[in-house]
C-alpha positions in Angstrom: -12.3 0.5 -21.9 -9.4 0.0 -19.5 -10.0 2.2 -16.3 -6.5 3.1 -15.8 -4.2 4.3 -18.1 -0.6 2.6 -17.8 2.4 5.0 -18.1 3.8 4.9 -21.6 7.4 4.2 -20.5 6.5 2.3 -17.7 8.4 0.9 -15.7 9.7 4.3 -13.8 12.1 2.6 -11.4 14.1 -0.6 -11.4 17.0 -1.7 -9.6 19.0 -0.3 -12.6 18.4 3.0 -11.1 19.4 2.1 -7.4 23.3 3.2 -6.8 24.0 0.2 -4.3 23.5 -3.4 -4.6 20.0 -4.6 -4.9 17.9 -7.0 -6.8 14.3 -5.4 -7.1 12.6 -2.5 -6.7 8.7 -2.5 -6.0 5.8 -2.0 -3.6 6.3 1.9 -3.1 4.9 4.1 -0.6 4.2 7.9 -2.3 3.7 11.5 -1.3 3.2 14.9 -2.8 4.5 17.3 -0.7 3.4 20.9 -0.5 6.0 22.2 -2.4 5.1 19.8 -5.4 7.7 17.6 -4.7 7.2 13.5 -4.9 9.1 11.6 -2.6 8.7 7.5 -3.1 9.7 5.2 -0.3 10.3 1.7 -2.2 11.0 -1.6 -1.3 14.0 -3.6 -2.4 15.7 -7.3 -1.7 19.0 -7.2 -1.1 21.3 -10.1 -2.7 21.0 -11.6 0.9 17.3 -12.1 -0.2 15.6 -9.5 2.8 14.2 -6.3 2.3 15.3 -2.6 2.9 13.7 0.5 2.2 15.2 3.0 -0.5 14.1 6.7 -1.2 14.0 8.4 -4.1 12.6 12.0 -5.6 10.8 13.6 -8.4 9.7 16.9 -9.5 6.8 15.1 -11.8 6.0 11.6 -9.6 7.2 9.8 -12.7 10.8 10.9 -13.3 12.6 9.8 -10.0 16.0 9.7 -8.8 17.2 7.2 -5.8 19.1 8.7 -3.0 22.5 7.2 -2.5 21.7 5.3 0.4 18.8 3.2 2.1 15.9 5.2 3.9 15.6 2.6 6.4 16.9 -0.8 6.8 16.8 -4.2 9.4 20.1 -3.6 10.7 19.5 -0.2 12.4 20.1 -0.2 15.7 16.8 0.5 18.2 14.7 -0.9 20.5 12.3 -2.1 17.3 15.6 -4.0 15.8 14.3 -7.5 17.8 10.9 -6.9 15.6 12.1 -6.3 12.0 16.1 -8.4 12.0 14.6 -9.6 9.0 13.3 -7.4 6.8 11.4 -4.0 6.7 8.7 -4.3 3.8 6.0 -2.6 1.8 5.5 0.9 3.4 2.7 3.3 3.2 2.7 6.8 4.3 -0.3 9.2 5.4 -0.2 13.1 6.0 -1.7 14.0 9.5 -0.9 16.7 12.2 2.1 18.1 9.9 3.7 15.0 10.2 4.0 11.8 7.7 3.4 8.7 9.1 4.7 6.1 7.5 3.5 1.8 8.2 6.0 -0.9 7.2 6.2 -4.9 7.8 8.5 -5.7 9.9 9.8 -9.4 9.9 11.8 -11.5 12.1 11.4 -14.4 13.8 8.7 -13.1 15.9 6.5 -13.4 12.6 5.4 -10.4 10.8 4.1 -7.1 12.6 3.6 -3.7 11.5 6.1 -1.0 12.2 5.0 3.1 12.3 7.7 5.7 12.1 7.4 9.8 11.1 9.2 11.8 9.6 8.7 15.7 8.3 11.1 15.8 6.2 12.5 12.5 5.1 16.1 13.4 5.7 15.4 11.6 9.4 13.0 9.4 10.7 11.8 8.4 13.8 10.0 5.1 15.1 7.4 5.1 17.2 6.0 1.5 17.8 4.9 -1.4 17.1 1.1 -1.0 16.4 0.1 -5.2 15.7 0.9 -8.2 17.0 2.0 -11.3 14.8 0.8 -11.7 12.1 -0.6 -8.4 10.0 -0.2 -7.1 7.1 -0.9 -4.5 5.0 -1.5 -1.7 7.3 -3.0 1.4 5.8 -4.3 5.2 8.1 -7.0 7.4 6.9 -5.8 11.2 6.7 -8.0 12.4 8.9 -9.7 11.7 12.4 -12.8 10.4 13.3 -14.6 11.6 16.7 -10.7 12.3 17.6 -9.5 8.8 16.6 -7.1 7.9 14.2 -8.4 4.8 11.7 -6.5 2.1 10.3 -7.5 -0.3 7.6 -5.5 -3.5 7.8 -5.3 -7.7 7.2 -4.6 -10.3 9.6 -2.4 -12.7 7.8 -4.3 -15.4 9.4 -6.7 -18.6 7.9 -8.7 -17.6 11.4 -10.6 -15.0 9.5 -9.5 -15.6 6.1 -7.3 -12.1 4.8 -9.9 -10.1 5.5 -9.6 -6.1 5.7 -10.3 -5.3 9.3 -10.7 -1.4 10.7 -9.2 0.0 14.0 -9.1 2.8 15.9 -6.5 4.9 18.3 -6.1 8.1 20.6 -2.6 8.2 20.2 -1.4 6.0 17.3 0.1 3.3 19.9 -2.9 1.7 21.4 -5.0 0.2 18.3 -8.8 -0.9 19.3 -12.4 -1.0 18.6 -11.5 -3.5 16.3 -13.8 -4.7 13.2 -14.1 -7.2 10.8 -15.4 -4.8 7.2 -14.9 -6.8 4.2 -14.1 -10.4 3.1 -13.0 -12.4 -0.1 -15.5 -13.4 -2.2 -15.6 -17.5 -3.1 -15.1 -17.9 -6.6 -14.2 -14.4 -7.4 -11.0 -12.7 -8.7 -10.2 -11.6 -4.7 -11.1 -14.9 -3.4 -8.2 -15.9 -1.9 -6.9 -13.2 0.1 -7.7 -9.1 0.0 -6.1 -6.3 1.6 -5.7 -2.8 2.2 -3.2 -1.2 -0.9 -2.6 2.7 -1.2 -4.5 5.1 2.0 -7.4 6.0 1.5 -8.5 9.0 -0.9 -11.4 11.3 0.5 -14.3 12.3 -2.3 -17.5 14.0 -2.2 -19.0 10.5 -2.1 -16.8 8.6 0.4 -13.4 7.4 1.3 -11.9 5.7 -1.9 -10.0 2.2 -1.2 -7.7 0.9 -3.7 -7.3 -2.9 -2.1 -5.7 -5.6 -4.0 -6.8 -9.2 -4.3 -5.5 -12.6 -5.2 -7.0 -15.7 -6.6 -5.3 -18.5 -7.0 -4.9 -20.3 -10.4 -2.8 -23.9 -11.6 -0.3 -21.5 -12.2 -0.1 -19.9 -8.9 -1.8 -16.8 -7.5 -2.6 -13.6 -9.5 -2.7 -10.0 -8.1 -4.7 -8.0 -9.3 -6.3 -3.9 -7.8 -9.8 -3.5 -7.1 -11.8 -0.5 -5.5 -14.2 0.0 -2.3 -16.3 3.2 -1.1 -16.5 3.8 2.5 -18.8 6.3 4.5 -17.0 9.6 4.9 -18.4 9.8 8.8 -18.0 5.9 9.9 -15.2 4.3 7.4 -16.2 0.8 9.1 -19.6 1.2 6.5 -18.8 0.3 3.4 -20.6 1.8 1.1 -20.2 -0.2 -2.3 -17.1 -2.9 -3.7 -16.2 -3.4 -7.3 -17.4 -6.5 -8.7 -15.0 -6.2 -11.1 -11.3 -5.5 -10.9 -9.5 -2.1 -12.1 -5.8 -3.5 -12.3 -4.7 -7.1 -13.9 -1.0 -8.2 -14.5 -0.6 -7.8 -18.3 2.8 -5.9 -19.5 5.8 -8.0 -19.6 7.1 -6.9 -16.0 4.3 -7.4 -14.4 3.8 -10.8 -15.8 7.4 -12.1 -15.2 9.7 -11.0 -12.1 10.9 -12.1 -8.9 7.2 -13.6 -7.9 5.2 -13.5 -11.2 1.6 -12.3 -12.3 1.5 -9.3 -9.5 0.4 -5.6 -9.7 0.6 -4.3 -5.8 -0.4 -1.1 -4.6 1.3 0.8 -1.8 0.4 4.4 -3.2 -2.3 6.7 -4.8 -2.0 10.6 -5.0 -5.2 12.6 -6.0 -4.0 15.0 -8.8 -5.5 18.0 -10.6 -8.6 17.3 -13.1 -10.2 14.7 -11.3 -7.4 12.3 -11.9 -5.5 9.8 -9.6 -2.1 8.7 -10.1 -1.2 5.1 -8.9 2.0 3.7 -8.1 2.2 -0.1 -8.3 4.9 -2.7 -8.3 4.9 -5.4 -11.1 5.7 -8.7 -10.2 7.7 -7.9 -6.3 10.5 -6.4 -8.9 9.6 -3.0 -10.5 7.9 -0.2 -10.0 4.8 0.7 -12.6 2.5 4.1 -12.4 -0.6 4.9 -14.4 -3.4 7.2 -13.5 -7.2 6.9 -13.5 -10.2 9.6 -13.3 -11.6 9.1 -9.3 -14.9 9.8 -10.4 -15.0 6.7 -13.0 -13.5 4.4 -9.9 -16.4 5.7 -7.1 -18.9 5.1 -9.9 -17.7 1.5 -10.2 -18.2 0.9 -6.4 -21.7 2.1 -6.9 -23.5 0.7 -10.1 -22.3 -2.9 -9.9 -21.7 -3.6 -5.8 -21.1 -6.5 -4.5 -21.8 -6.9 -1.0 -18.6 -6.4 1.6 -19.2 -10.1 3.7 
């Protein structure tokens, strides 16, 4: 029985629905804000082939309608503009101290390193820093503090320690340290080739819920697919158990075929009413897909089959 159940009309956003020139829409960051209201933070290509970041809104996180201009873009002017002249890619946003934080890749020819910006209303936002050096990816922050440190999940885009999901820590959100290696690829395994941090994590009774994705690599090119991890409520650098099994495989026609084929990418996950999750992915880097899954059925898979982390 398939853990998540795909949206009947999926997929909820294409570029169709974007009023100004783009070529995909995919890897979206969500929130539900405490009025009820969804706001999604998506990526797009542009016909010049880089990436910007749209906004759109929805009174039921699948109905959404895009905002009539970008939410962020390479070209704004700053003292980060050096850092992402290229592109501004795959965001994620957390809720903490009445703020949202929100992580983004920033490329240029510097390589690729992770932007954080805020915002409290997402009419304006603010950067802060650069939180990585070249090359990371996939940056991810836990919604709450530990011993009075913020945590980070994220993967150096590196063969040194081969895309591995690494944990950090910070005082102040700028200065990122403590760092540790947490979890590895498995050889031989559907994540074997590279694994990293998708949507923030999700606080249960049982432990922090990590919806990672990973990618093996076939004659016909790599395959995304979404798998789960449990980590220790007190010290998220324990992991607790990891699916041996994915939860998520490319299979509808748009996740199949698109801009980089055989991909389903999480960026987003928002805990709903009933012991259901509602997951936001993007299929195949050009649409965006949503489905939902019961959170207790995904921390029971972390536990009854684990595999180890490393």
């Amino acid at each position: 029985m398939a853990l998540i159940t795909r949206y009947q009309n999926n997929p909820i956003l294409t570029k169709e629905d974007v009023p100004y020139p783009v070529a995909t829409v995919h890897n979206a960051a969500v929130v539900k804000r405490e009025n009820g209201q969804y706001v999604m933070v998506f990526r797009s290509h542009m016909l010049n082939g880089r990436s910007l970041l749209g906004i759109a809104d929805s009174e039921d996180g699948i109905n959404f309608k895009v905002r009539e201009k970008p939410f962020m873009t390479p070209s704004d002017p700053g003292p980060y503009h050096e850092f992402e002249s290229w592109s501004v890619e795959d965001p994620r946003i957390t809720y903490i101290d009445g703020e949202y934080l929100i992580t983004y890749s920033a490329y240029s020819p510097h390589g690729i390193r992770i932007g954080l910006a805020k915002t409290k209303d997402f009419r304006t936002v603010e950067r802060v820093s650069m939180i990585t050096e070249a090359d990371y990816r996939n940056v991810v922050i836990f919604p709450e503090k530990f011993n009075g440190l913020y945590a980070r999940l994220d993967r150096p885009h590196s063969e040194i320690s081969p895309w591995s999901i690494w944990i950090s820590y910070s005082p102040d959100l700028r200065y990122w340290g403590e760092s540790k290696r947490i979890m590895d690829p498995v050889p031989y395994h559907w994540d074997q080739m590279k694994i990293g941090p998708g949507a923030p994590p999700i606080k249960t009774t049982r432990g922090w819920l990590n919806i990672y994705h990973g990618v093996f690599p076939t004659m016909d090119g790599s395959v995304y697919r979404l798998g789960v991890c449990l980590h220790d409520l007190q010290d998220p650098s324990k992991i607790i158990g990891v699916s041996d099994e994915w939860i998520l495989q490319p299979e509808d026609p748009w996740e199949v075929t698109g801009y980089v084929h055989n991909v389903v990418f999480t960026c987003a996950a928002i805990p709903e009413k009933d012991d259901l999750v509602r997951i936001y992915w993007g299929g195949a880097d050009t649409v965006m897909c949503t489905g939902t899954a019961k959170i207790n059925e995904l921390v029971n898979l972390c536990l009854k089959n684990p595999r180890p982390p490393m």
